[in-house]
N, C-alpha and C positions, 0 to 999 in steps of 0.2 A: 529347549530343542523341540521343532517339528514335528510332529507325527509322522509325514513322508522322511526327513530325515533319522529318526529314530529306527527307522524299519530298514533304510539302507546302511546305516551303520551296520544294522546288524548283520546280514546279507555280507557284506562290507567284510566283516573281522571274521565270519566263518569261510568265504572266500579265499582270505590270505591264512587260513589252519589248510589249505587243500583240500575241501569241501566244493563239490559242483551244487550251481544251485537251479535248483528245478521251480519251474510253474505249481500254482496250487492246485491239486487235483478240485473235481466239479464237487461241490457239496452235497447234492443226489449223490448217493451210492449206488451200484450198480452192480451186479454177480455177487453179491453177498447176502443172504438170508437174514445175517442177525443184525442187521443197522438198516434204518431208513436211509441216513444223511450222515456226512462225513460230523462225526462228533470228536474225533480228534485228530492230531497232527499226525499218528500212526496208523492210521485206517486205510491209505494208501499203499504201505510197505507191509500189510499185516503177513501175506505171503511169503515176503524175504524173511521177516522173523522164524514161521513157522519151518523155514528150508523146502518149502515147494518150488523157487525160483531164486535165480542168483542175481543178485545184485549186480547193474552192470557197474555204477560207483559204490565205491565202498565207504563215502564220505560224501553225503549230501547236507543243505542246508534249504530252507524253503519259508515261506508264511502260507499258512493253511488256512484256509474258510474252512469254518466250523461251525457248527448248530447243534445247541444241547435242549433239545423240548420233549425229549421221551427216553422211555426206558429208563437205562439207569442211571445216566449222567442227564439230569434234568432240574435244570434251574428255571425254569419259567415262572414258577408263583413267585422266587424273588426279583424277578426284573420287575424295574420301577420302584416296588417298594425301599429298596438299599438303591445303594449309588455304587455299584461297582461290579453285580452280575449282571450277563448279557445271553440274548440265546444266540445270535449268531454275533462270532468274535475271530477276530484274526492269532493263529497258533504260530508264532517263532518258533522253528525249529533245529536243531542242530542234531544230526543219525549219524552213527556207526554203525554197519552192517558186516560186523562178525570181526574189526578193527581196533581202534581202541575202545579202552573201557573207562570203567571212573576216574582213575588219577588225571587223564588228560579232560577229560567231560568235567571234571569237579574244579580244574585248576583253571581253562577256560573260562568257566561260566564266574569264577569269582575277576579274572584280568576284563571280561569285557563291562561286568560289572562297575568296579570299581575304575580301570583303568580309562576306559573309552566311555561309557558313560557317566563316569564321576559321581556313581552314587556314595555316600559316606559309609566307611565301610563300619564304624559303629552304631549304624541304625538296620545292619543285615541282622538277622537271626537265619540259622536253618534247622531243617530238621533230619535226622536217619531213622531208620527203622530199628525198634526194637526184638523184633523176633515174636513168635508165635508158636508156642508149643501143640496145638490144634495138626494144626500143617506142617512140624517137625521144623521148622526155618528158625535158623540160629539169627543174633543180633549181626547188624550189618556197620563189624565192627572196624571196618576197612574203610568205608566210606568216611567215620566217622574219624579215622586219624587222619584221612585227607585231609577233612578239613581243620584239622586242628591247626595246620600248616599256616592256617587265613586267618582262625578265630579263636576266642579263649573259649573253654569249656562250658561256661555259662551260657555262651550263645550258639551251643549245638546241642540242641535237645532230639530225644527221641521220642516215639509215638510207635502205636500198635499199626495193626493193619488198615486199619479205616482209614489213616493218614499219611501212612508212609510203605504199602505196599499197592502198587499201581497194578489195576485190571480193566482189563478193557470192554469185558461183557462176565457172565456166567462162564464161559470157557474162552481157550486162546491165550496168546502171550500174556507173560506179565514177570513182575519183580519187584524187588524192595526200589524204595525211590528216596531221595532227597529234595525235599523241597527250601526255597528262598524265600524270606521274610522279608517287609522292607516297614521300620517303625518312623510312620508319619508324623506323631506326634510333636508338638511342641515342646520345649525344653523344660518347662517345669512340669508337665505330663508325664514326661518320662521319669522325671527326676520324683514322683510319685508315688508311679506305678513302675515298676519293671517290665519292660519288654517284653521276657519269656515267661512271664503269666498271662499273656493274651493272645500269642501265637494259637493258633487252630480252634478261636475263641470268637468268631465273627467277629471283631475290631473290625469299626468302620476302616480307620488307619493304622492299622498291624497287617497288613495284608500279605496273601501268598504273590508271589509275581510268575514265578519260575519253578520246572516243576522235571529234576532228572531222572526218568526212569530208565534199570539197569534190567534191560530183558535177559533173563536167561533159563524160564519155567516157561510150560503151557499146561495153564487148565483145565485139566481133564473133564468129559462131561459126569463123569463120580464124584467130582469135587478132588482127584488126587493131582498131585502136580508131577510133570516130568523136565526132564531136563530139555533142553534145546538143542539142536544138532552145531548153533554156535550164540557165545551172546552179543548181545547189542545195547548201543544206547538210544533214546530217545528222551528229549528233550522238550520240553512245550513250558515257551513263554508268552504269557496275555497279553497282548497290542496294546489292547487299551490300558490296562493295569499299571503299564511299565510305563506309558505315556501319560497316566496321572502324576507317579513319581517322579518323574524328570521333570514336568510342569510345574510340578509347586504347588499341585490343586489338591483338592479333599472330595473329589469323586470323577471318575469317570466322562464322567457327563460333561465335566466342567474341562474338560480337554478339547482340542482344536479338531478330535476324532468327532463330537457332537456337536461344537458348536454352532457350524453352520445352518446344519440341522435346525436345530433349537431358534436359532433367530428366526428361520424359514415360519417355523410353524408359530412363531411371535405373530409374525406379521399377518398369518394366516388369520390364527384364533383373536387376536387382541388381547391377550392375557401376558403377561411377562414371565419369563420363569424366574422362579427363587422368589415368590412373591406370596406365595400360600402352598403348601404343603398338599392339599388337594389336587391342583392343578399342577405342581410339579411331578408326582407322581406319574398324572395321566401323560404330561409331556416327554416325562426318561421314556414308558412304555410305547408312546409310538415313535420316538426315533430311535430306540434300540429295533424297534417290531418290522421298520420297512428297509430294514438293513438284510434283517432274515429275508423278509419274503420278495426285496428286488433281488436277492442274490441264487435264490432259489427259482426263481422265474426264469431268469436270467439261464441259468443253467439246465432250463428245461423238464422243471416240473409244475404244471399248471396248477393252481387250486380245484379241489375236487372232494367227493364224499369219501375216499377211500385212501385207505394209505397215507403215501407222504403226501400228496396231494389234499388229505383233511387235515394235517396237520397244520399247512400251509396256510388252507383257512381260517382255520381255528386262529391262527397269529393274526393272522388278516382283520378277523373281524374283533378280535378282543381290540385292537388298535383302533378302531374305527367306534369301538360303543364305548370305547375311553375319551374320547373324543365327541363323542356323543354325552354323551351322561355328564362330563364335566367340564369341557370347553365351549358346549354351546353347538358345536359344529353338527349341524341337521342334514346340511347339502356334503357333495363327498370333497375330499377335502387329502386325502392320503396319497392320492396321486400325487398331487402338486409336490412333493419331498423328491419323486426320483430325480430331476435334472440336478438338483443339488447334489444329490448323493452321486450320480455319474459324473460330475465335474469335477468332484473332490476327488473320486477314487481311478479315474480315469489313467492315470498311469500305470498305480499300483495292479489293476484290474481291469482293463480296456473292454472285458467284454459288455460287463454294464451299458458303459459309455455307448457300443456301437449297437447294443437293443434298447437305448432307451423309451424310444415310440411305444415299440409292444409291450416290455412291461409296465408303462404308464397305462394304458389302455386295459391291459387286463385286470390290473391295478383297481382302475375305477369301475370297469365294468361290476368287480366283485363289491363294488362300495356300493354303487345302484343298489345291486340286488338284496344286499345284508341291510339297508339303511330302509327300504322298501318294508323288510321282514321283521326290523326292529319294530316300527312302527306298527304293524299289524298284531305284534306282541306286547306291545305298549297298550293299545286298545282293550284286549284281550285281558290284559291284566286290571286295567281300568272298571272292564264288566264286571270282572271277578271280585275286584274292591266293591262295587255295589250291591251282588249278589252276597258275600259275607256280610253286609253291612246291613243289608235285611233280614240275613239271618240269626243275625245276633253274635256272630262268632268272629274272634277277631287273628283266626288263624291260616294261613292258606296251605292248606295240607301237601304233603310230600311227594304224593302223586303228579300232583298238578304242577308243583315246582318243577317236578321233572320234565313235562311234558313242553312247557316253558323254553328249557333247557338244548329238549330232545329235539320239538318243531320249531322254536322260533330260535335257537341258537342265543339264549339267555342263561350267562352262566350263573350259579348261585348270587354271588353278591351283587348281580346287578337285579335280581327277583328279588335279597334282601333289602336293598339301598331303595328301590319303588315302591316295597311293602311297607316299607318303613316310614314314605312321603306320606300315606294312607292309613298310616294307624296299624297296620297289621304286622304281624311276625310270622315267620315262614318255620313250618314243619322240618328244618334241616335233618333231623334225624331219618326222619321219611326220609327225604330226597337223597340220602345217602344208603340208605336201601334199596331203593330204586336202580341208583348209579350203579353200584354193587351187582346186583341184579342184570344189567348190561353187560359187564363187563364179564360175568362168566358166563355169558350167553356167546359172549363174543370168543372169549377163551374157550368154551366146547366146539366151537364151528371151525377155531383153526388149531385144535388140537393135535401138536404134531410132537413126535419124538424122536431123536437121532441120538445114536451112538457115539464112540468114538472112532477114530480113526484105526483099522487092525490094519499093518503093513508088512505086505509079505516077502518084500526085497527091498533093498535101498532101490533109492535110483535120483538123479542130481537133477533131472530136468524130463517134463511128460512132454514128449513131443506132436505137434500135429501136421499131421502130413496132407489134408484132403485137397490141399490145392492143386495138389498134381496127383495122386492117386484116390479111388472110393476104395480100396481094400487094400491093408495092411496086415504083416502077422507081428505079434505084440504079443506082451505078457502082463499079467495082472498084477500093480504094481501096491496096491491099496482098496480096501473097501467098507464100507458101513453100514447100520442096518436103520432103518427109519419106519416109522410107526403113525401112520396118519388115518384118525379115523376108525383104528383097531386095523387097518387094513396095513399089512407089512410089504415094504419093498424094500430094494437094494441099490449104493450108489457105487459103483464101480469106475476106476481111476485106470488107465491104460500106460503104458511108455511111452508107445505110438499109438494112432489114430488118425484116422481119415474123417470122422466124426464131426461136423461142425457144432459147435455149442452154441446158444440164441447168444443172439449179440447182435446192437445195433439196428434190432427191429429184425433181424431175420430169425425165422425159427429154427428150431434145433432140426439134427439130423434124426430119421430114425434107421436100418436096416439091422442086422447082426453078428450076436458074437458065438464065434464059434468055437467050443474046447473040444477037439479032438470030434467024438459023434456027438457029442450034445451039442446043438445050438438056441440059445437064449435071444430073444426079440429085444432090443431096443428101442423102449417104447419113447423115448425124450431122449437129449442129451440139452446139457446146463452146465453155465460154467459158474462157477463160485470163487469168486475172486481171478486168482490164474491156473487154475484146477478144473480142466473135462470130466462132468461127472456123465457116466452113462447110468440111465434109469432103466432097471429090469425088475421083473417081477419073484426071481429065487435065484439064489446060488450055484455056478457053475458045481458039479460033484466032484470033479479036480482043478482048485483051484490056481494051481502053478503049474497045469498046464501049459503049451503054447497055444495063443490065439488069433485068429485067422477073424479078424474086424474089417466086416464089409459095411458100406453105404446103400441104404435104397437108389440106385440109380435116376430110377425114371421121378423119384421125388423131388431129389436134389437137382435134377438138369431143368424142373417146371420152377423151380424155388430159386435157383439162380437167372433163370430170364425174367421173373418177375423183379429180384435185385436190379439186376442189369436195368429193368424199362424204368424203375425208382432215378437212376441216375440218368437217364436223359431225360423224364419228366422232369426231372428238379433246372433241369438248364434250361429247358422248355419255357417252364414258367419263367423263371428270369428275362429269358430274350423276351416274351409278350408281355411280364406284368413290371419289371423291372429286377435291379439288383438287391431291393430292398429286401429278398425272397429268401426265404432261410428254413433249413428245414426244421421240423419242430417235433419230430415222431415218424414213427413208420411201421407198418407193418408189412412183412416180406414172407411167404407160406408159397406151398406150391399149386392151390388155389385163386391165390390175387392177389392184387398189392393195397395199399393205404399209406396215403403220402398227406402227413399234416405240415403245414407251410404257412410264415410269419405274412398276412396278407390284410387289407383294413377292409375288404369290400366283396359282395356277391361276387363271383366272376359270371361275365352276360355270356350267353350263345357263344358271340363270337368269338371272343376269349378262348372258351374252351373247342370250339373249332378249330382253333387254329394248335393251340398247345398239343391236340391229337394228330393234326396234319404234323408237324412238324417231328412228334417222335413216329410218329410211321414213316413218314421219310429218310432221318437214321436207322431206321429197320433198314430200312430195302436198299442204302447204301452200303449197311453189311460193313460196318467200320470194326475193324479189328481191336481186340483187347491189349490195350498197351499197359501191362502191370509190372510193376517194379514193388520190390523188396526191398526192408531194410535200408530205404531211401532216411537219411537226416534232419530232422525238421525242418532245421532251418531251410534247407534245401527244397524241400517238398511245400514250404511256403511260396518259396521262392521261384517257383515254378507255376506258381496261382493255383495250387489243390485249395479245394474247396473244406474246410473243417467243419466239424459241426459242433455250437457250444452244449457243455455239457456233458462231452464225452470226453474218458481220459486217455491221453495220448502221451508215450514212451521218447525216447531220444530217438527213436526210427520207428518210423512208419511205413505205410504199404501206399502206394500210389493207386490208383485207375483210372484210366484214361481211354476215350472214347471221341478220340478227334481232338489234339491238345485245342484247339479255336473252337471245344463246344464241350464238353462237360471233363473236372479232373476232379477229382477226389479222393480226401483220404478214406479207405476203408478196408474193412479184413472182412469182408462177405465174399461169398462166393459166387462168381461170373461166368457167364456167357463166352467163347472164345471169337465171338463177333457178332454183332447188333442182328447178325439176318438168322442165328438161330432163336430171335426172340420172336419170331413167327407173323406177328398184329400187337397192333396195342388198341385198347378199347376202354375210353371213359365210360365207368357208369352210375358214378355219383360227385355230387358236388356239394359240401354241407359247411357248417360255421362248428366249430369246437368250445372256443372260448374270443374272448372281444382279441380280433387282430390276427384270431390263428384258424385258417380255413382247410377244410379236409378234400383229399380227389381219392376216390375209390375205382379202381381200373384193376382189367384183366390182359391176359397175353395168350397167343399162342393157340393150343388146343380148347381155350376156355373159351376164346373171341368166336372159333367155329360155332362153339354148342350154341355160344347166346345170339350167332345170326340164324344158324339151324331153328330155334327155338321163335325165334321172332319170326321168321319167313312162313313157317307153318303156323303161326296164329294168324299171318295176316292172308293165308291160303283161305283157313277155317271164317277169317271174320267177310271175307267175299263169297264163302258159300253160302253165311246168314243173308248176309245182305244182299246177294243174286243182283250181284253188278260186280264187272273186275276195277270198276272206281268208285276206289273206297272211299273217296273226299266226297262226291257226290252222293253214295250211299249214306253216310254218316251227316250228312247237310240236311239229308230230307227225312232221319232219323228225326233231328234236333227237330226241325221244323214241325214235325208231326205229334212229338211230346210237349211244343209251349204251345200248341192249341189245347192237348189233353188237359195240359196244366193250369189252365184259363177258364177250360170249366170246372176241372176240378174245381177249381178254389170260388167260382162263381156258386159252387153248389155249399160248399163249404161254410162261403157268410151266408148262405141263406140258412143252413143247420145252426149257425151260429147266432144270429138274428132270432129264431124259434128259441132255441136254450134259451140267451138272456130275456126272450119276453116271457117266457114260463118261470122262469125264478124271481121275477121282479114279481111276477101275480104270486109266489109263495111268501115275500115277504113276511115279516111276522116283526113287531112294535113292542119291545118291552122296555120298561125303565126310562122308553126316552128315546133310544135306540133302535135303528132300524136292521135286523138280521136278515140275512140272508146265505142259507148254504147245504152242502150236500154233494154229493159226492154223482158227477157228470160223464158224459162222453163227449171229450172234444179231439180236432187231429192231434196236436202238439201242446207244448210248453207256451209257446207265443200266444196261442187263441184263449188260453186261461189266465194268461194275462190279461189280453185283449179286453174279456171277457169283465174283468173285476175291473178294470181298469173304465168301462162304461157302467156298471150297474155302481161305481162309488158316486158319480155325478148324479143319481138320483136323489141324495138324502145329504143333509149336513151332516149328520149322525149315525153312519153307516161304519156295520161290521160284515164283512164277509169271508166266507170259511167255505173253500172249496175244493175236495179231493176229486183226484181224476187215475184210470190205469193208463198206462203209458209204455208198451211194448213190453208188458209183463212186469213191469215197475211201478209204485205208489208215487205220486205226486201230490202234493199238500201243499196250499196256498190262503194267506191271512193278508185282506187289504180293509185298511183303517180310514174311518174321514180324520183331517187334520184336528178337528174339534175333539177327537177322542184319545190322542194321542198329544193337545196338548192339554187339555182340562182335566181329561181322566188319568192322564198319567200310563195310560196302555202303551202297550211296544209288542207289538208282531213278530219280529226277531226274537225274543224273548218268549211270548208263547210258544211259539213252533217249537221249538228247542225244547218243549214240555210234550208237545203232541204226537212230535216226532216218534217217539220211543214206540207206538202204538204200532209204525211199519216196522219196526227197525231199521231206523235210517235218521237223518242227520239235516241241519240244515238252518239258517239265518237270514240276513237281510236288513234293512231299516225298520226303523219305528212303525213304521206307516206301513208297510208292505214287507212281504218275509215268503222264503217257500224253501218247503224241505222234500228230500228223496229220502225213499225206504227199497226193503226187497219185499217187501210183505203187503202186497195192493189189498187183500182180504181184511188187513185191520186198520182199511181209510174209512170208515164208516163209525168208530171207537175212534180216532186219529183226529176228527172232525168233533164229533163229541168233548176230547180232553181239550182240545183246543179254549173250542167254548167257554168250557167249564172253567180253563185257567182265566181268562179276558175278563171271566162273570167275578171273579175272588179277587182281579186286581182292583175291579169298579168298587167291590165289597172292601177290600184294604184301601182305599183312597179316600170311598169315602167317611171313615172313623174318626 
């Protein structure tokens, strides 16, 4: 069976249980604190578990993108190595939401098993939970006579927690779980070994497939468990896992999910897979790795140093120095895998398919730059082999691994595997110190702590009202206490609320809340998950009071025209640059907007002349807000609302619309009640983000006044300099005036410069053979000290020179060599410097032949010029023994 078929079947037979089946939510996570990226098939619904929102079906079925590369569900060091973990994997799902429970989930999962996919039902094993006396949980003895119904007792085995009790982080949902086995083995294998001695045993071929977890706890952050307001089931079966079983095959890889892939990169590399053990490795690694990071692209998180965005990299470039280090592949090369992977998955996932330009493009743009940075690390390392190797020591310390690591993005074993070409061994202990050392640098900077949840009423549903009211009176329905930095605040949960929470690139609301005469400021509001959290700095003193929650008005009414001018720029762009325009990011404040958009090119002048003429002309048409509610997808498709990938969107959505023949979109920000209270709109940046995705930074409204107010009076003040009301003409005879200055200057300059070099050629001094020359100068710049060495090296075959300069209160240091000395002596100036340097404090390299370093310390170029010497004089001395 098919991989596409295998996925519809599934789909298929939870369909006909009365299951609706929904879109995979975006693999970026969004309003939740403790996940990067969707890492399982519940991370979606984590809300309905907890009882903060109701389920509008009570029976869904779905396939999830997923990505397991951090925290605590993190398989990355075994991708590639085994043949059968993945960081990003597709999650079959099957959920009850507070409906049925195991007997129908356990009886299920064994008919589509056995019945519709025809696995043999004497090679299933499962497992139940055996209980934990720690946590008080009895054995999950219920589950276990379900399945007795399917299987003999020998092939229902139990397991502690680590195997059979399902958690999703530190805190939140969770429960005992059943998982499915499926034994690969061949028939005298089996007949061997037994089965259920190698379940939860990493068997390449005993593998888990299917995995049903029975919510009905949430994880206290004490570590205690509470009950659930109802339970539920969730289910998560591996795409690929299940499409090795039905295949026939003995990994992953070897399914019609990779194959294409694989051939792709055959043709690429020249190497075969299944050929050597080396090379297959590196090969699972980059077609499992551009599966994560086009699907992550795709959904709109670019690579970056921070966040999920380093994560991203980090995939990025391990794929690409696998590829590197053992296929040969030097030029970039990772790109070329998306079109394959958008053609394959193009039904299952269309969005791939309709970005595949841009994530190719940012694709390779990151391959340029890492492949750029390897190389400079390769060198580096290269040095470093030579500098041990003179110094007799055949270890490269732990520091320096690190540093590897830290600037050139060289992860250990590819420092070991290089050290290794070179005779050396790498300080791993160090380097693991070091990392250690990062990491709780990095952990004191985001030291944060949160409570749990105290609630002080029920309530079935937290409402928001701000779209039609800023002040609402509400009661406080929930609240926590969080600890960041030693500094305490408070996250408080409303009924009601006029509050907007960031979302979608708009920023949160702020104004306040009032209990009775105390009023508390709302310094943020944030939503987490489907939860308003409002950010205050202390506790109301009656907390079940009623509350009277107002909006900053005059915030939210600059924050909403700045929304509103986002959505006719974004149509703007389209009509001038084309349909290909997509948005990518945004920021919405009640100071300005920031509009990033899927673009391949500068935009010229004209471009942006016109994209501003045209939303100022929607301004001053004053086109009324047409916004609809709880519109149907399909519906709000179907009407050409504009979606943005990336973002997760419900079975109803909100409309806005602004002229249906020019901008419609889905969004839950908050608007304008017509284009003509958005006042002006004013481009006043235009930049590149990442390859393909370009930035417009613009203002609206009272902001466009200030920044003409603010321009009209500089160019008052720059006519009262120039004492002419034309300022073109002013400023022409400006220029003109300074490239005559500039002409003598610089005529005076080589004449200074003409004097210096004939006074140091008369200081020359001849020892050993060699012609010196050096000391420490007054020249204008960097260039003229080039210049400078750059003529007195044509006087001598045999010429060294060493010359410091101060330089706007900075040390300048510079070592030029004749070729004869650099190849017969063996000197290198790169190499010196790097010794002289220390004498500024400062830093610095170059070629054999020529080298120059910066300091902050101009006072010790006169010592700086001396070590120099002195080193060049020990390398002549060591060369010639």
């Amino acid at each position: 069976m098919q991989s596409q078929a295998i996925r519809q079947a599934f789909l298929d037979f939870f369909r006909s249980k009365g299951h609706d089946i929904v879109a995979s939510a975006p693999i970026v996570v969004q309003h939740d604190p403790t996940l990067l990226f969707t890492n399982a098939g519940m991370n979606p619904f984590k809300d309905i578990f907890l009882g903060n929102r109701e389920a509008v079906e009570k029976r869904v079925a779905d396939t999830q993108k997923c990505l397991r590369v951090s925290g605590k569900h993190n398989d990355l060091e075994e991708v590639g190595v085994d043949t059968y973990h993945h960081t990003m994997f597709e999650m079959l799902g099957n959920w009850s939401f507070g409906d049925y429970f195991k007997t129908e989930a356990i009886d299920w999962a064994w008919e589509l098993l056995t019945s519709v996919y025809g696995i043999d039902p004497d090679r299933i094993y499962v497992t139940v939970f055996e209980g934990d006396q720690t946590d008080k949980l009895a054995p999950d003895d219920e589950a276990a006579q379900l399945w007795a119904k399917h299987l003999p007792p020998n092939r229902i085995l139990r397991f502690g927690k680590k195997d059979n009790f399902w958690e999703m982080g530190d805190t939140g949902p969770c429960g005992p779980c059943s998982e499915l086995h499926v034994d690969m083995r061949n028939e005298a294998d089996r007949q061997a070994i037994a089965g259920a001695t190698l379940v939860n045993n990493d068997h390449p071929q005993v593998i888990e497939i299917w995995n049903l977890v029975f919510i009905q706890f949430n994880r206290m952050a004490d570590g205690s468990l509470q009950d659930l307001p109802a339970r539920h089931v969730d289910t998560g079966m591996g795409f690929e896992r299940l499409s090795m079983v039905l295949q026939n095959v003995q990994s992953t890889y070897d399914t019609d999910v990779f194959a294409p892939l694989l051939r792709k990169l055959e043709h690429i590399s020249g190497h075969q897979y299944a050929a050597d053990p080396r090379t297959d490795i590196a090969m699972r690694v980059i077609v499992d790795h551009i599966r994560a990071v086009s699907f992550t692209i795709a959904d709109g998180q670019l690579p970056g140093n921070t966040g999920a965005g380093y994560v991203i990299r980090r995939i990025l470039r391990r794929a690409v120095r696998y590829g590197y280090s053992y296929l040969g592949l030097d030029e970039p090369f990772f790109h070329k895998l998306v079109p394959v992977l958008a053609a394959q998955l193009k039904d299952a996932f269309p969005e791939l398919a309709q970005q595949q330009d841009l994530v190719g493009r940012v694709i390779q743009e990151e391959e340029i730059s890492f492949l750029r940075t390897l190389s400079e690390g390769l060198k580096r390392l290269d040095h470093l082999g030579k500098q041990l190797a003179e110094a007799g020591t055949g270890t490269l310390d732990g520091v320096t691994a690190f540093e590897l690591y830290d600037t050139f993005g060289f992860p250990l074993d590819l420092t070991r595997l290089v050290a290794a070409e070179k005779g050396l061994q790498v300080d791993e202990a160090g380097f693991e110190r070091e990392m250690a050392a990062q990491k709780a640098r990095s952990r004191s900077a985001a030291e944060s702590e949160t409570s749990d949840w105290i609630r002080l009423q029920p309530s079935d549903r937290m409402q928001f009202v701000g779209y039609d009211q800023l002040a609402a009176e509400s009661r406080l329905v929930m609240y926590r206490q969080v600890e960041h930095k030693k500094k305490v605040s408070y996250q408080l949960v409303l009924d009601r609320t006029p509050f907007y929470a960031e979302s979608g690139g708009q920023i949160g609301d702020q104004g306040t809340l009032n209990f009775g005469k105390e009023t508390l400021s709302v310094l943020d509001t944030r939503k987490e998950n489907d939860l308003i959290i409002h950010l205050v700095e202390k506790l109301p003193a009656q907390p079940d009071a009623s509350v009277l929650a107002a909006v900053d008005r005059e915030r939210r009414s600059l924050t909403a025209a700045n929304h509103s001018a986002t959505h006719l720029l974004h149509a703007a762009l389209k009509e001038v640059l084309g349909n290909h325009v997509a948005q990518k990011g945004s920021y919405v404040g009640p100071d300005r907007l920031r509009f990033d958009f899927s673009h391949f090119s500068k935009l010229s002048g004209d471009e942006l002349a016109r994209v501003e003429q045209i939303v100022n002309a929607r301004i001053r048409a004053d086109i009324a807000l047409d916004e609809r509610r709880e519109v149907p997808m399909d519906e709000a498709v179907a009407m050409g609302a504009t979606a943005l990938f990336g973002e997760k969107y419900g079975d109803r959505v909100r409309v806005i619309t602004f002229d249906p023949e020019f901008s419609r979109e889905l969004c839950g920000g908050t608007h304008v009640r017509a284009t003509g209270n958005i006042g002006a709109f004013k481009l006043v940046a235009e930049s590149a983000v990442a390859a393909g995705i370009r930035r417009i930074e613009a203002i609206t409204g009272p902001a466009v006044e200030a920044w003409m107010d603010e321009r009209l009076t500089l160019l008052a003040s720059l006519g009262d300099l120039l004492k002419t009301p034309d300022l073109v003409k002013g400023v022409q005879k400006l220029q003109d005036e300074n490239a005559s200055l500039r002409k003598l200057a610089g005529e005076g300059a080589q004449v200074q410069l003409t004097k210096l070099r004939d006074s140091l050629r008369a200081s020359a001094v001849e020892r050993d053979g060699v012609q010196w020359i050096e000391g420490v100068v007054e020249v204008a710049d960097a260039e003229a000290l080039k210049t400078l060495s750059y003529e007195l090296r044509q006087d001598h075959a045999r010429t060294a020179i060493v010359l410091g300069a101060e330089l706007d209160g900075k040390a300048l240091l510079s070592i030029m060599l004749s070729d004869a000395l650099v190849q017969d002596q063996g000197w290198n100036a790169a190499q010196s410097i790097r010794e002289a340097a220390r004498s500024i404090q400062g830093g610095g390299g170059g070629q054999p032949f020529y080298a120059t370093a910066g300091g902050k310390k101009p006072e010790g170029l006169e010592a700086a010029v001396k070590a120099a010497i002195s080193h060049l004089r020990e390398t002549k001395a060591t060369a010639s023994k």
